[in-house]
N, C-alpha and C positions, 0 to 999 in steps of 0.2 A: 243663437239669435232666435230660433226658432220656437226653442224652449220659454225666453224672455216674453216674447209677441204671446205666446197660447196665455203666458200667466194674467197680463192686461188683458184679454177677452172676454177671463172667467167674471170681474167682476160686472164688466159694463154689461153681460147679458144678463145678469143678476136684476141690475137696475134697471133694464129693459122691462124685464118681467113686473117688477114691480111698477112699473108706472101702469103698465098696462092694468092692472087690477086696480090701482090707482082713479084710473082713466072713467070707471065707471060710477066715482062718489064724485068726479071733480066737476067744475065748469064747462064749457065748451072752450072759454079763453083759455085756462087753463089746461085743458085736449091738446088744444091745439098746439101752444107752445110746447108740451110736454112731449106732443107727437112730431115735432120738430127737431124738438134735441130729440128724440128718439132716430129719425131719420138720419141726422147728424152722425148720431152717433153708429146708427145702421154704417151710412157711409164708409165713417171711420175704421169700423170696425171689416167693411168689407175691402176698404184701401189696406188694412192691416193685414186682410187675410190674405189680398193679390201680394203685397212686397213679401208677403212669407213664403205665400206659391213660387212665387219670383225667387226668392232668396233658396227656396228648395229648389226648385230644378237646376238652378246657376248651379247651387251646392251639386247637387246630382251631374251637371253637366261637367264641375270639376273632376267631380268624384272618376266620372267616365272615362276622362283624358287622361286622368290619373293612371287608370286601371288600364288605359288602351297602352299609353307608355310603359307601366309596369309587365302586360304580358308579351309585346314588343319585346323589351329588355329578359324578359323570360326567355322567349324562345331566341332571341340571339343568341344569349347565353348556353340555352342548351343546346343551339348549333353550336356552338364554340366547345363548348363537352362535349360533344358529339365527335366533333374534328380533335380531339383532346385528345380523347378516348381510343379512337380511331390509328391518332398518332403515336399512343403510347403503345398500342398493340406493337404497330409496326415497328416502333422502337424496341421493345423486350423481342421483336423475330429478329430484329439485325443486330440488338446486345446479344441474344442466345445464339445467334451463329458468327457473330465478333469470338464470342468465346470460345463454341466450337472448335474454328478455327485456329482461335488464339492455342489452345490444347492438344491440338494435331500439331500445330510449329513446333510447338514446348518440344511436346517428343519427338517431332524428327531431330530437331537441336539437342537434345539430351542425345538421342541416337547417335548424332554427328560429335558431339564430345566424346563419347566412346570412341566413335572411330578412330577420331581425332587425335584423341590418348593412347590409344594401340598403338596409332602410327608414330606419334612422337617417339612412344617405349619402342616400337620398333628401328625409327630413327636413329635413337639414343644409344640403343644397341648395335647398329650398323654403327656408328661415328665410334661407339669403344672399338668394335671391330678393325675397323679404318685405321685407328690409332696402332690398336697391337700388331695388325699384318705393316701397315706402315714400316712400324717397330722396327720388325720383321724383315722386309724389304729392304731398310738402311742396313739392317744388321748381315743381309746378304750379300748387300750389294759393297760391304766393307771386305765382306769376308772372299767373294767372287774379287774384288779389286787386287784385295794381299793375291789369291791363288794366283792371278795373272803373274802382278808381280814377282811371285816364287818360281811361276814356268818362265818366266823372261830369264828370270834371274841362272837357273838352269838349264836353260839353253845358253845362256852365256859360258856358264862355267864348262857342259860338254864343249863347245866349241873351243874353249881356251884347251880342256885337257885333251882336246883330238887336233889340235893346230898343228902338230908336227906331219898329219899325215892328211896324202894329196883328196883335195877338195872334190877330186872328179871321182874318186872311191867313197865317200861316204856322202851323205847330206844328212843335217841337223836342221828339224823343223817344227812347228808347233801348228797342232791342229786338235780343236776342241779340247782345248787344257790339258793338252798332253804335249810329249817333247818325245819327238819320232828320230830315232839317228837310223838310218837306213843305210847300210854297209852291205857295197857291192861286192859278188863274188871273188872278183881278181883281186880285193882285198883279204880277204879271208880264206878260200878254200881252194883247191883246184878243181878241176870242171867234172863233175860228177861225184865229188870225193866229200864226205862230211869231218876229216881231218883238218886243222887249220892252221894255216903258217904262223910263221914268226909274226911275224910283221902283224897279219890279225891278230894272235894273241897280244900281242901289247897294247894292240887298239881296244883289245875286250878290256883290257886291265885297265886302262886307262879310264875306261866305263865303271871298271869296280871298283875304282877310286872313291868316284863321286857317288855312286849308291850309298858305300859304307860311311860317308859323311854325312849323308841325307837322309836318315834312318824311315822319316813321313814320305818314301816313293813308294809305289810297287812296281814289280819291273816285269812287262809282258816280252818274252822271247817269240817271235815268228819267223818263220822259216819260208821263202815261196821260192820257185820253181819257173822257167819257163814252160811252154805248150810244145817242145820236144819230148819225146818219149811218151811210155804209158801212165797213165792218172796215177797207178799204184805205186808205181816206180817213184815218181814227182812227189806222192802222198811222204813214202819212206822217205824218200832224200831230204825234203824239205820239213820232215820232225828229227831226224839224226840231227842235221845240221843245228838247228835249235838246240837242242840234249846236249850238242858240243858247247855251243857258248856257256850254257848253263855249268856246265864241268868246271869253263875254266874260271867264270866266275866265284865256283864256291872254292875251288883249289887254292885263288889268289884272293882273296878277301873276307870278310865276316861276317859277306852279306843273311842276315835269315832267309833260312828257302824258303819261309812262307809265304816273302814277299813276292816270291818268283811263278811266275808262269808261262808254261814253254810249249808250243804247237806249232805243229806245221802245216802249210795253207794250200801246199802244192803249187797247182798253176790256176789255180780258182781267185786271185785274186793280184790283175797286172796292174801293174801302176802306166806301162805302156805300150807300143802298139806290138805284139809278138809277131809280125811281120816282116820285121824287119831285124839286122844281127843288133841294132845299137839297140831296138827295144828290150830286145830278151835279153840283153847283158842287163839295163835295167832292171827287170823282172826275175834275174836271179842276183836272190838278197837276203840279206838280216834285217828285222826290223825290232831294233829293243827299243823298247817303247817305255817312256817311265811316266808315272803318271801317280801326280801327289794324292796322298789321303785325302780324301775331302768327308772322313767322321764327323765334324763341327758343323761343316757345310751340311749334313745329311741328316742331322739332329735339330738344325734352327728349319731346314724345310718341312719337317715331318712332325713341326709343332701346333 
């Protein structure tokens, strides 16, 4: 607009000009009119120049608001990049120590898989373990059941082959998987003597029966004594009397000696009170003792 309005001015000062040089060949009527439309045109030209004044500073006044919004919108914005900035900082400290962190978990957790896995293998090996003693355990506890059943069974059959003779001379008993026949003196010897009657000998035999049929026994011979007389005396008497039974079992049977073993315990070991005569008749005794192999049993423990 502004451009448009200067190009109309150039001509009409042109004309200006020229009337004025004009003005000095013409009339005075002719002055006068001329200097009329000269003013006219002054006028116009100065009403031309105030709406361009006009039209520029409005323009300018635009321009200003313009500009005032624009830097407005500037510096919000570079508040806003500011707070951006600001935010992004704080964000890459708490993604870098997210991570950190996140990398210290990793490895304890890796850590703890290890352990983890130790312990399963450990586990896994305790449960084979568990299994095989298990195994182990059934397979003793088959083999501890048979033995009872063998010593029952053994103690049955001593009591069948010793049934002919009185109950209040001998006892047949089981204790800790053995089978104890305990044969009082008046059965066996006379009082001080390691010779042995009739009557005992057949009661030994009757023992050697069931040995040489049970070939899985061994057979411990004991000898004891009451607390009459001296230690050394009681020592002898109570290993003779053993070495006797032992004689007649190898005399009358096909027992192996290896299975045998023969000692005597003296008076070191009552079964009752030696104070009195019924205890000491107790306390002088035979004790064969038979007691199964337990090889199989002592091979599944020692596995």
């Amino acid at each position: 607009m502004i451009l448009r309005k200067a190009l109309i001015l150039k001509p009409v000062i042109f004309v200006s000009c020229a009337l004025l040089v004009s003005s000095c060949i013409v009339s005075k009527k002719k002055y006068m009119a001329l200097d009329a439309r000269r003013l006219a045109q002054l006028d116009s030209v100065n009403a031309i120049v105030a709406e361009t004044k006009n039209d520029y500073n409005r323009h300018r006044n635009m321009f200003a608001e313009s500009d005032a919004r624009k830097t407005a919108a500037i510096d919000s914005l570079d508040k806003v990049r500011r707070s951006l900035a600001s935010d992004t900082v704080s964000l890459n400290n708490r993604i870098r120590d997210a991570i950190y962190e996140y990398n210290n978990e990793k490895t304890k957790l890796v850590g703890m898989e290890r352990e983890l896995n130790k312990k399963t293998d450990a586990v896994d090996s305790l449960s084979r373990d568990v299994v095989v003693k298990q195994a182990r355990l059934e397979e003793l506890t088959k083999m501890i059941d048979q033995n009872k059943s063998q010593v029952d069974e053994l103690k049955k059959t001593i009591n069948d082959a010793l049934g002919a003779f009185d109950k209040t001379e001998l006892n047949v008993s089981v204790k800790d998987g053995k089978v104890y026949v305990a044969m009082e003196e008046k059965l066996l010897f006379k009082t001080g003597s390691a010779d042995i009657d009739k009557k005992g000998v057949d009661a030994v035999k009757k023992v050697a029966e069931v040995l040489e049929k049970n070939q899985a026994i061994d057979v411990l011979i004991e000898g004891h004594t009451d607390n009459v007389g001296k230690a050394d005396y009681n020592w002898k008497l109570s290993s003779d009397r053993a070495l006797s039974i032992v004689n007649i079992i190898q005399a009358n049977s096909k027992v192996d000696p290896k299975r045998i073993t023969a000692s005597g315990r003296g008076m070191y070991q009552p079964i009752a009170d030696n104070n009195t005569d019924e205890g000491k008749q107790k306390n002088r005794r035979i004790d064969i003792i038979l007691v199964p192999k337990l090889d199989a049993l002592y091979k599944v423990m020692g596995k």
